[in-house]
C-alpha positions as CSV (number, residue, x, y, z in Angstrom):
1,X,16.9,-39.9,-36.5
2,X,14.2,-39.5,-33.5
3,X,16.1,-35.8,-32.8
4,X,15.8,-34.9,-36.5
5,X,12.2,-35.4,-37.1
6,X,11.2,-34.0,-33.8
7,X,13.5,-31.0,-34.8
8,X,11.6,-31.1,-37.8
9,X,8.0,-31.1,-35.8
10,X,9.3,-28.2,-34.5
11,X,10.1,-26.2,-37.1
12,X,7.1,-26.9,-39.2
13,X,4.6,-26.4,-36.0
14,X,6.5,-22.4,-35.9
15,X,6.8,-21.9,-39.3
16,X,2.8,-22.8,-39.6
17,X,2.3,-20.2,-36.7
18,X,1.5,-16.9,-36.7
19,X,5.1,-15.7,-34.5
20,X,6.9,-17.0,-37.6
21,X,5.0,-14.3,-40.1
22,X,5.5,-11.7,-37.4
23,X,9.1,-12.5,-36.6
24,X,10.4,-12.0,-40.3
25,X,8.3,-8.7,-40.4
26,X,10.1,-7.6,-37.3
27,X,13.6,-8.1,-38.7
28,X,13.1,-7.0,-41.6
29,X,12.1,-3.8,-40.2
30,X,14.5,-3.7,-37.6
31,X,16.7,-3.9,-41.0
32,X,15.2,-0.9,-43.0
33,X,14.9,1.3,-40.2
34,X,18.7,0.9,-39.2
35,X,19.6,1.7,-43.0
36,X,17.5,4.7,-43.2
37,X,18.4,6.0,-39.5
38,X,21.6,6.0,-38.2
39,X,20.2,6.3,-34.5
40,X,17.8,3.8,-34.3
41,X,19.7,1.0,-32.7
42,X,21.8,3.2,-30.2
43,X,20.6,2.1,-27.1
44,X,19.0,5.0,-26.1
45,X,16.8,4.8,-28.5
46,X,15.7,0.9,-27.7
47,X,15.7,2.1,-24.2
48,X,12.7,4.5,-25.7
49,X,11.5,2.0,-27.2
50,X,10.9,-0.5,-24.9
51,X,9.3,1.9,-22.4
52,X,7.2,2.8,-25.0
53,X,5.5,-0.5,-25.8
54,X,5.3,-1.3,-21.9
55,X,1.8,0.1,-21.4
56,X,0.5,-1.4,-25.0
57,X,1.9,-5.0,-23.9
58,X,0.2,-4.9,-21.1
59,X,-3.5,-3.7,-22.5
60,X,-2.8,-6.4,-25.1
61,X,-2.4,-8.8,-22.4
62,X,-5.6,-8.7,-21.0
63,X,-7.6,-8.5,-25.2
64,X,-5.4,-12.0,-25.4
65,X,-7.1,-13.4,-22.9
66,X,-10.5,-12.1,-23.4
67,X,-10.3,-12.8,-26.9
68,X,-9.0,-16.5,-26.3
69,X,-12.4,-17.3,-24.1
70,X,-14.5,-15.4,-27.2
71,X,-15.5,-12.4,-25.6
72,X,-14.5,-9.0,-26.2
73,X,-13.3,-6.1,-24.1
74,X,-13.6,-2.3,-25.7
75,X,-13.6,-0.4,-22.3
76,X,-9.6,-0.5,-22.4
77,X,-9.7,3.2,-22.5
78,X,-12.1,4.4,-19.9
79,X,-10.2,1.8,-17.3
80,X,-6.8,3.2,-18.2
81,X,-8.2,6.3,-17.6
82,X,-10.3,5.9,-14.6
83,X,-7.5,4.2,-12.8
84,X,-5.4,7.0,-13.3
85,X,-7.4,9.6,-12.1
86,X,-8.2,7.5,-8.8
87,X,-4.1,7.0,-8.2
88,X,-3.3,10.7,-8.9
89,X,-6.3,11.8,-6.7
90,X,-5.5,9.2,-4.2
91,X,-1.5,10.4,-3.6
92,X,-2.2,13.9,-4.7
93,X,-5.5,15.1,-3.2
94,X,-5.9,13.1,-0.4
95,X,-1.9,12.4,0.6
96,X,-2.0,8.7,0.7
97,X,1.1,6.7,0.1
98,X,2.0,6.0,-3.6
99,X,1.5,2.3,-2.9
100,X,-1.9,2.6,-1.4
101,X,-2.6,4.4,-4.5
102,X,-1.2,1.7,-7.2
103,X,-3.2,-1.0,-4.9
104,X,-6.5,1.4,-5.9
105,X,-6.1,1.8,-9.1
106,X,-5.3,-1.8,-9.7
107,X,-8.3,-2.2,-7.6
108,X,-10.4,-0.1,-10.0
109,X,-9.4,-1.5,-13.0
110,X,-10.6,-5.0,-11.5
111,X,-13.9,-3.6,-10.3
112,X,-14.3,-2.1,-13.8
113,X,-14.0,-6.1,-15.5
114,X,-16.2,-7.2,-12.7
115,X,-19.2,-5.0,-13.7
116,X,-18.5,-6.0,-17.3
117,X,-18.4,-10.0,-16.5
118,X,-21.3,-9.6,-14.4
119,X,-23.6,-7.5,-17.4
120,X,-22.0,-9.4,-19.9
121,X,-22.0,-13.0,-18.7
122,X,-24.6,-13.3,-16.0
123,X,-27.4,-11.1,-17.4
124,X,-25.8,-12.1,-21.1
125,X,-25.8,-9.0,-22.9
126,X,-23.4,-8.9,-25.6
127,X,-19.9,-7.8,-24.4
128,X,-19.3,-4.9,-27.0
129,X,-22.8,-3.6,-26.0
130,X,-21.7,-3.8,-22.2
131,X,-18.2,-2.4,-22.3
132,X,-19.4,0.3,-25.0
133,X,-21.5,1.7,-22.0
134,X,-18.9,1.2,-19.4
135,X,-16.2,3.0,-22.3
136,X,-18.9,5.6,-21.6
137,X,-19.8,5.9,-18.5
138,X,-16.4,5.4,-16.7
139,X,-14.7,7.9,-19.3
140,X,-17.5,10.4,-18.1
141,X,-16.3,9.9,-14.3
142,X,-13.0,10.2,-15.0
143,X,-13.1,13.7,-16.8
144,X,-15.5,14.7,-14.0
145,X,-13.8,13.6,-11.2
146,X,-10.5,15.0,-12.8
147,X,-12.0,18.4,-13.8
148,X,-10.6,17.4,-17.2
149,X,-7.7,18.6,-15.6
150,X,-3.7,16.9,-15.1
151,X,-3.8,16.5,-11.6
152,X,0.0,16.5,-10.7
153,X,2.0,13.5,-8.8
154,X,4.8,14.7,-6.6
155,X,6.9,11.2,-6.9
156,X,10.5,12.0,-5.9
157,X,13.5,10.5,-7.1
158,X,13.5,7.2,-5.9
159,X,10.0,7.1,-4.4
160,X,8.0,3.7,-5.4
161,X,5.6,5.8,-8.0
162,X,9.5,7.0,-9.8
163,X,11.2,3.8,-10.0
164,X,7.8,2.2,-12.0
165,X,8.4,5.5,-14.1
166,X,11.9,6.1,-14.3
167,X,13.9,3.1,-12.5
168,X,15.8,0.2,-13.7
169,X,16.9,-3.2,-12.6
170,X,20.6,-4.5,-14.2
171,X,20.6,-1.8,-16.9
172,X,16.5,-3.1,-17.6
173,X,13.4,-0.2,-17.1
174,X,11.3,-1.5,-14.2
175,X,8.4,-1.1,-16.8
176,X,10.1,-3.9,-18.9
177,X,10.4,-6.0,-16.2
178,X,7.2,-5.7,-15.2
179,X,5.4,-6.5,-18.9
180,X,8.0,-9.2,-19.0
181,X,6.9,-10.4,-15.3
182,X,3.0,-10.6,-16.9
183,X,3.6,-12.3,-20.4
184,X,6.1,-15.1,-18.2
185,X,3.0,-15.6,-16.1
186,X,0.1,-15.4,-18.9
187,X,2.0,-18.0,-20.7
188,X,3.0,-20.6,-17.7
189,X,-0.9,-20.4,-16.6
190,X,-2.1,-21.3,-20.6
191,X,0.7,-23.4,-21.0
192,X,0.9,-25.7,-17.8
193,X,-2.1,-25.3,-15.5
194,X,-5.5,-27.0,-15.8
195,X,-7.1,-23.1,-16.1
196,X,-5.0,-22.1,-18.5
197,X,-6.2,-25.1,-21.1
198,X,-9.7,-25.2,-19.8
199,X,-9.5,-21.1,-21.2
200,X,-8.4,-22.7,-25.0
201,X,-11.8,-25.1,-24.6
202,X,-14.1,-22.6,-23.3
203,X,-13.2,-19.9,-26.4
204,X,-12.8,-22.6,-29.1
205,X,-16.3,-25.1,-28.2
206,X,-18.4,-23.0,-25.6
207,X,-21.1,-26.5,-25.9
208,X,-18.2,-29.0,-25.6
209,X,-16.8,-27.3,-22.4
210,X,-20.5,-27.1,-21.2
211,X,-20.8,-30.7,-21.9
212,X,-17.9,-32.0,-20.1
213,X,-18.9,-29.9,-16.7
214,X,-16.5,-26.8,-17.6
215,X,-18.4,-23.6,-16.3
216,X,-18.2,-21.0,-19.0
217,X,-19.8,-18.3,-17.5
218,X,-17.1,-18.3,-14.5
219,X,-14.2,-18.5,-17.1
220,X,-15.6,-15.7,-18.7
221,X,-15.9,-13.6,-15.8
222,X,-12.9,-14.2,-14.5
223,X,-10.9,-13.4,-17.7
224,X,-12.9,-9.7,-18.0
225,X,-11.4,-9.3,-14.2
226,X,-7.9,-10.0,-15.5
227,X,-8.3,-7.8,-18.6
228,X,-9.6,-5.1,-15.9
229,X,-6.4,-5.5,-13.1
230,X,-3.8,-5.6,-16.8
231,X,-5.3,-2.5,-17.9
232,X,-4.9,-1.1,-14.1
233,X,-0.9,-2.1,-13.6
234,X,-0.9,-0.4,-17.7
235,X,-2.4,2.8,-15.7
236,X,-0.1,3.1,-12.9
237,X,2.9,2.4,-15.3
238,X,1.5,5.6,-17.7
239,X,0.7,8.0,-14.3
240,X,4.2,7.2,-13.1
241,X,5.9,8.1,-16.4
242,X,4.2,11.1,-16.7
243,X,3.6,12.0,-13.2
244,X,0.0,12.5,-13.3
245,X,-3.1,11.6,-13.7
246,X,-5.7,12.4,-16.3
247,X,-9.1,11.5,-18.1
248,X,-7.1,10.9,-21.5
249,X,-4.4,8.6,-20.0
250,X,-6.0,5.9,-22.0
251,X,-6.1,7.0,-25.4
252,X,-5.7,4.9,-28.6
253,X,-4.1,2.0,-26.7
254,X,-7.2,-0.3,-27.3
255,X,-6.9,-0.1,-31.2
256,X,-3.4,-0.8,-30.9
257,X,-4.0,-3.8,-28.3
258,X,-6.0,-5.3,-31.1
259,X,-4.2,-5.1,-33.9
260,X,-1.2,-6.3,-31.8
261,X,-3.4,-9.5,-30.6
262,X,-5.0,-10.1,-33.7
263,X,-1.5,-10.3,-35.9
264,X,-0.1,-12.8,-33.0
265,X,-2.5,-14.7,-34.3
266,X,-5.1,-14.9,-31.6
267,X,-8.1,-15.9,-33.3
268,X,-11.5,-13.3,-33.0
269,X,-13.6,-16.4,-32.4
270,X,-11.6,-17.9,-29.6
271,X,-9.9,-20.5,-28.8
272,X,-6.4,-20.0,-30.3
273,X,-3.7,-17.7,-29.6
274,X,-0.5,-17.1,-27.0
275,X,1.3,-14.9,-25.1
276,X,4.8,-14.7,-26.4
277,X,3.1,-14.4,-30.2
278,X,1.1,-11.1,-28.8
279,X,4.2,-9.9,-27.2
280,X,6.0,-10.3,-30.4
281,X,3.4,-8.1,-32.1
282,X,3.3,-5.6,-29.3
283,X,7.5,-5.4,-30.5
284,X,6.1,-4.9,-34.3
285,X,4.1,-2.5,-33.4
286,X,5.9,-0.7,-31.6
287,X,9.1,-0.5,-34.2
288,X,6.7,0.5,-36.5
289,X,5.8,3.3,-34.7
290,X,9.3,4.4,-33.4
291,X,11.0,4.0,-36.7
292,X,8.5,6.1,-38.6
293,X,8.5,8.8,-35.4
294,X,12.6,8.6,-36.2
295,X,12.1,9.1,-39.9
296,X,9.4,12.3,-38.9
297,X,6.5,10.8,-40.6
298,X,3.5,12.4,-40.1
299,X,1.5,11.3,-37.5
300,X,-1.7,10.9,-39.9
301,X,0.2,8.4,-42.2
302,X,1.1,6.4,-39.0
303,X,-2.4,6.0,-38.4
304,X,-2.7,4.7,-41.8
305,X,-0.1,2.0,-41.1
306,X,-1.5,1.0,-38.3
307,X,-4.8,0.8,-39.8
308,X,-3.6,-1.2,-43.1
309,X,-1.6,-3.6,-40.4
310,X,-4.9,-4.1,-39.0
311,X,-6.5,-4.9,-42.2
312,X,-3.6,-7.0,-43.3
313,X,-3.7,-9.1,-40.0
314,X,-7.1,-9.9,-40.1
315,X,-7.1,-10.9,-43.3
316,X,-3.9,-13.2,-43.1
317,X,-6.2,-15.1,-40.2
318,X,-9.1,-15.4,-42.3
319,X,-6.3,-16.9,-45.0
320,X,-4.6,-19.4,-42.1
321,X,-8.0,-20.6,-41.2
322,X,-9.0,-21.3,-44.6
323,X,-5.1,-23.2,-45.0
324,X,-5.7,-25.0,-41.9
325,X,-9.3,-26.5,-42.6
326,X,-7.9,-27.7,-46.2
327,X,-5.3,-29.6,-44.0
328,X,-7.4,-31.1,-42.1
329,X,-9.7,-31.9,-45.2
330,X,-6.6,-33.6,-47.3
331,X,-5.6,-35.4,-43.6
């Protein structure tokens, strides 16, 4: 009896969630696009596809947790490309060892959320302002210092820079792994440290975590330096696919890192959202794209998917809220 109902707590609590809405969506195009293309589940083609969504998982990482403490990030893009440009020219131009040059741009990307935790939260300018300059500004060094050039990596076969590009662990790309590595970790620190639930009361009741001595200004901060070092590993792991480096290695992955967090279910405001249910929509998105790239759809329609996801996401949040708050009403 005890077994049934808390089997019944479960389901209830998943199918109320956001990864339920997301996981029937998922199948069912998993479904279509196998009827419609007889290559889509060869594994060569998930292979593709998992590389694929390994640089959009992690950028959507890092707007989960920004978006969970209720700021916002929009810099995504200049960071992915800055770091880039610093790894290439660090291997390439000055013929430093490839992992002196992942530590940099990791290292850049981290500076990057620093200076935007530091305008944004200590001087308290509002965080699209801030990281709308920094977009700017950082996308400006990065074409400069790159001549708006590719500058070239020579990563030979089996070199650490390859194996993040091209390698793989029992039959799994290292890039997998390591978005897998990132999402295991994001969840186990919300999930089971004292941080991790301190992050849920900061975004959801900034004056109720005041009140009971929580320091909002340093959870902030240190959640725009994680969205900085995500979007740094994302960097390293498109340089060493492509083997270079260049000012545009960042483009359109911030519009897809928020669609993909805001149809997990991560709320806008704060305060409620997850890791596995972004990952899930990181996988969504991702089929989406592949399937319709199978079926040759024009790219300009896939940008009207996307954009109609978007829409569709945000408005089945505004609908949950609205669900949820008559709940607690009629309770």
């Amino acid at each position: 009896m005890v077994r049934a109902i808390a089997r019944r707590q479960v389901w209830v609590s998943w199918r109320d969630s956001s990864a339920f809405g997301v996981t029937i969506a998922l199948v069912i195009l998993f479904v279509i696009f196998s009827i419609l293309h007889p290559s889509f589940l060869t594994p060569r083609n998930l292979w593709n596809l998992a590389i694929s969504i390994s640089t959009l998982g992690l950028t959507a990482a890092g707007v989960t947790l920004i978006l969970l403490v209720g700021m916002l990030d929009v810099s995504t893009e200049a960071v992915l490309a800055t770091s880039s440009v610093v790894l290439a020219f660090l291997i390439t131009t000055i013929g430093l060892p490839p992992l002196v040059g992942i530590v940099g741009a990791i290292a850049v990307g981290c500076g990057i959320g620093v200076i935007n935790g530091l305008i944004s939260v200590r001087f308290r300018i509002n965080p699209i302002i801030t990281t709308l300059a920094t977009l700017a500004i950082f996308t400006g060094v990065a074409q400069f210092a790159s001549g708006m050039k590719q500058i070239v990596i020579d990563a030979p076969r089996g070199s650490l820079l390859w194996t993040f590009g091209f390698g793989s662990l029992f039959g799994i790309p290292v890039q997998v792994l390591v978005v897998v590595f990132v999402y295991v970790l994001l969840w186990f620190v919300l999930r089971y440290t004292r941080f991790g639930r301190n992050i849920y009361v900061v975004g959801g009741n900034p004056q109720g975590a005041n009140l009971i001595g929580l320091n909002v200004a340093k959870y902030r901060f240190i959640a725009f330096v994680i969205m900085g070092a995500t979007a740094g590993i994302a960097s390293v792991l498109i340089s060493a696919r492509a083997l270079n480096g260049w000012a545009g290695a960042g483009q359109g992955y911030l519009f897809g890192a928020i669609t993909a967090v805001v149809l997990g279910g991560t709320s806008l405001t704060g305060g409620r959202g997850g890791a596995w249910e972004t990952l899930l929509a990181v996988l969504l998105l991702g089929t989406l794209t592949n399937g319709l790239n199978l079926l040759q759809v024009h790219p300009y329609w896939q940008g009207v998917a996307s954009g109609a996801l978007l829409l569709l996401a945000v408005s089945v949040e505004l609908l949950r809220n609205r669900y949820l708050r008559r709940r607690l009403e009629e309770e």
